[in-house]
N, C-alpha and C positions, 0 to 999 in steps of 0.2 A: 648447807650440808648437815649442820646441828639437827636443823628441822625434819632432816630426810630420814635419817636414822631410825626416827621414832618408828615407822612402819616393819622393824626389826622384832615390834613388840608382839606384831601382830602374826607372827609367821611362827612355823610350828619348831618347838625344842629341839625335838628328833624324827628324824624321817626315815620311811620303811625300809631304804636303800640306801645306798650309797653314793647312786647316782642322782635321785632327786634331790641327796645334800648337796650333792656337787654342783648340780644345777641352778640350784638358788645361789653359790657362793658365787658361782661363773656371772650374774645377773648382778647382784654386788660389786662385787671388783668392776663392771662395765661400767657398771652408774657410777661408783667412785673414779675411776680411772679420766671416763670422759666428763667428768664434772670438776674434775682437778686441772683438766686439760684445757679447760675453756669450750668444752663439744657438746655444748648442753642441749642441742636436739638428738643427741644419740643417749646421752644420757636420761634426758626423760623416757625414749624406747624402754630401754634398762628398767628404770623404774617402773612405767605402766607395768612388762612384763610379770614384776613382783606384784604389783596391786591385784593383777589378775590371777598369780598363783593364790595370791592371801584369800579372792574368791572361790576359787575353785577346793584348797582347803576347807572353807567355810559349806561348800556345797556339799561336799564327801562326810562331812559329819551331818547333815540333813540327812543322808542317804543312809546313815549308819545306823542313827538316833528314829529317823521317821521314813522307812522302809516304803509302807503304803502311799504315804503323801507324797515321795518320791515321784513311785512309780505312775501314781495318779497326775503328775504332770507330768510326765512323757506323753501323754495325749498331744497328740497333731505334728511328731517326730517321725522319719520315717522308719518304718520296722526294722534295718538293719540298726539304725542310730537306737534306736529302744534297745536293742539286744546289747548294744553295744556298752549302752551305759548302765543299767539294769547288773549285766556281769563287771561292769571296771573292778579292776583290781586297787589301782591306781588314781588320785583324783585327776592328772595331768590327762587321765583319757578322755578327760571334759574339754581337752583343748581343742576336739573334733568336733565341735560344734563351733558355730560365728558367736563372737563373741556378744552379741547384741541378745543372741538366742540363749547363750545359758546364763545370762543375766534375768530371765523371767524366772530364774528357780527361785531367785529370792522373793517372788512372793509365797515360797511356802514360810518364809519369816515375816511376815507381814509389811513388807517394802510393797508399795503402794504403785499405782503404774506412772505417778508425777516422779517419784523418788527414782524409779527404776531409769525414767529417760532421762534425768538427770546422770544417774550411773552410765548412760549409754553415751551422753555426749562426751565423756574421754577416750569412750572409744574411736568416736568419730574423730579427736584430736590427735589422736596416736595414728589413725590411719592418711589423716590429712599430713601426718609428720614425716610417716615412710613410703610416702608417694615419692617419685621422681616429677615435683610440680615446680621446681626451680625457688623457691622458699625455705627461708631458714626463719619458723615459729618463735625459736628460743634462740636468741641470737647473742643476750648476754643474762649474765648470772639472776638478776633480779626478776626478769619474764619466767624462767625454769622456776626459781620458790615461790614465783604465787603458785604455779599449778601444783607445785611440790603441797602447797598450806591447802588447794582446793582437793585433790586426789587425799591426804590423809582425815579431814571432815567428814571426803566422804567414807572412808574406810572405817571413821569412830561408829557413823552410822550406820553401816552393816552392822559392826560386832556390837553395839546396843541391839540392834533386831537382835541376833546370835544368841542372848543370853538365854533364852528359854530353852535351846537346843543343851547348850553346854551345862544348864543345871539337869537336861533331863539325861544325860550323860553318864554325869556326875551321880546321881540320884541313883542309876544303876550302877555303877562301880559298887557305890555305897552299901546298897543292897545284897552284894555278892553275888548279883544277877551274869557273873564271869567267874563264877567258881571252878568251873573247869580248869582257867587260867589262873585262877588265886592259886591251886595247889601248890601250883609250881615255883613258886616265890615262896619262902620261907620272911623273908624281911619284907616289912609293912613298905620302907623306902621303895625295894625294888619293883612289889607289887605296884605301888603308882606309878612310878615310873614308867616300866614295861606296859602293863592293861590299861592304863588311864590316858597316861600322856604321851605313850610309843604309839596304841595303836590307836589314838583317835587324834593325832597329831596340833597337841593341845599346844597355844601359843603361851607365851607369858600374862597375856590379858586372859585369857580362856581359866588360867588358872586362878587370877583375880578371880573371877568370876565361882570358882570352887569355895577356894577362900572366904569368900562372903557367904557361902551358901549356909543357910536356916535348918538347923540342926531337929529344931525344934517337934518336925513333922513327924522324926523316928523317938520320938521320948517315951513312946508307949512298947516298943521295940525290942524283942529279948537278947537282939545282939546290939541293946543301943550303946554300952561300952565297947565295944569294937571301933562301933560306926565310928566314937567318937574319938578314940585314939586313932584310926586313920585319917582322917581327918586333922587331929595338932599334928600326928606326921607328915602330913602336907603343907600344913602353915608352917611349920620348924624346917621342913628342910629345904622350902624355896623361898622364906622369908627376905634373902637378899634382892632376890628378883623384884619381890611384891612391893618393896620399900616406894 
């Protein structure tokens, strides 16, 4: 259970609704609940379920961030499915695709097609788990944490691919390239909050990833005192998290 937690890190601060928080928390309590219970093949469901929102997250900032490249992979979708996901409002409207198929978006991160079938065989374990095939996978606590230790691996690996997404992100926040949305925040805090990490639903590692980012590039920059007071606003006021 220590172990499982960690993919907590990986999922977004705040969500657009109320009912996607909700969702994630309902997926939570199930993996807790049946993991506390001794139901560890309902609780791995639980958990892929999360592994899969954490991708689908990770997708909808590709979408955000790299528009073109996006849509450039929608090639061989069929045109309602393009329309479909082209408009989402929503990351969860990724969930209309087979999971094996919106797993190739991550080679707009440079996840390679060995790495991707690799992503894919948990899929096949999750489906192998919620068949009616008279097998119970996970039968006692120690078979559920290895796959618990193999699904979070693979998860570090996505959001290492991820990191160029979330500094080019980042890079824009920075920019003021959301001034229309800066106005309306008077506090530096609420600004990131709201535009940075409300609407790109930035996880606690995504924010790592801010944190570290290289100052440097904007030194020539006439608002680089800004930049860079937004910036310790962001290291100062989620440094609890970041520890």
């Amino acid at each position: 259970m220590d172990d499982a937690v960690e993919l907590a890190n990986y999922l977004p601060l705040s969500f657009k609704t109320s009912s996607e928080r909700d969702y994630i928390k309902f997926l939570w309590d199930a993996f807790e609940n049946n993991y506390t219970h001794g139901k560890y093949q309902f609780a791995f469901l639980a958990y892929h379920m999360l592994t899969m929102s954490f991708v689908y997250f990770n997708i909808w900032q590709i979408k955000q961030t790299e528009p073109q490249s996006f849509e450039m992979a929608l090639i061989g979708f069929g045109k309602d499915t393009e329309k479909s996901l082209l408009e989402a409002t929503s990351p969860f409207v990724f969930s209309t695709v087979n999971e094996r198929g919106i797993l190739r978006f991550l080679k707009l991160i440079s996840c390679d097609n060995g790495k991707i079938g690799t992503y894919a065989k948990l899929v096949d374990d999750r489906n192998e788990s919620a068949h009616t095939n008279g097998n119970i996978f996970y039968i006692d606590q120690s078979s559920l944490d290895l796959k618990i230790r193999e699904i979070l691996r693979v998860v570090r690996e996505i959001q290492s691919h991820s990191q160029p997404v979330i500094e080019h992100c980042y890079r824009s926040f920075l920019l003021g390239e959301y001034d229309s949305k800066l106005g309306i925040y008077e506090d530096e805090a609420d600004q990131i909050r709201e535009v940075l990490i409300h609407a790109n639903y930035l996880s606690i590692e995504d924010i790592r990833i801010c944190a570290h980012f290289n100052l440097d590039t904007f030194s020539t920059s006439p608002e680089f005192s800004s930049i860079q007071s937004l910036h310790q606003c962001l290291c100062d006021t989620y440094a609890e998290v970041l520890v």
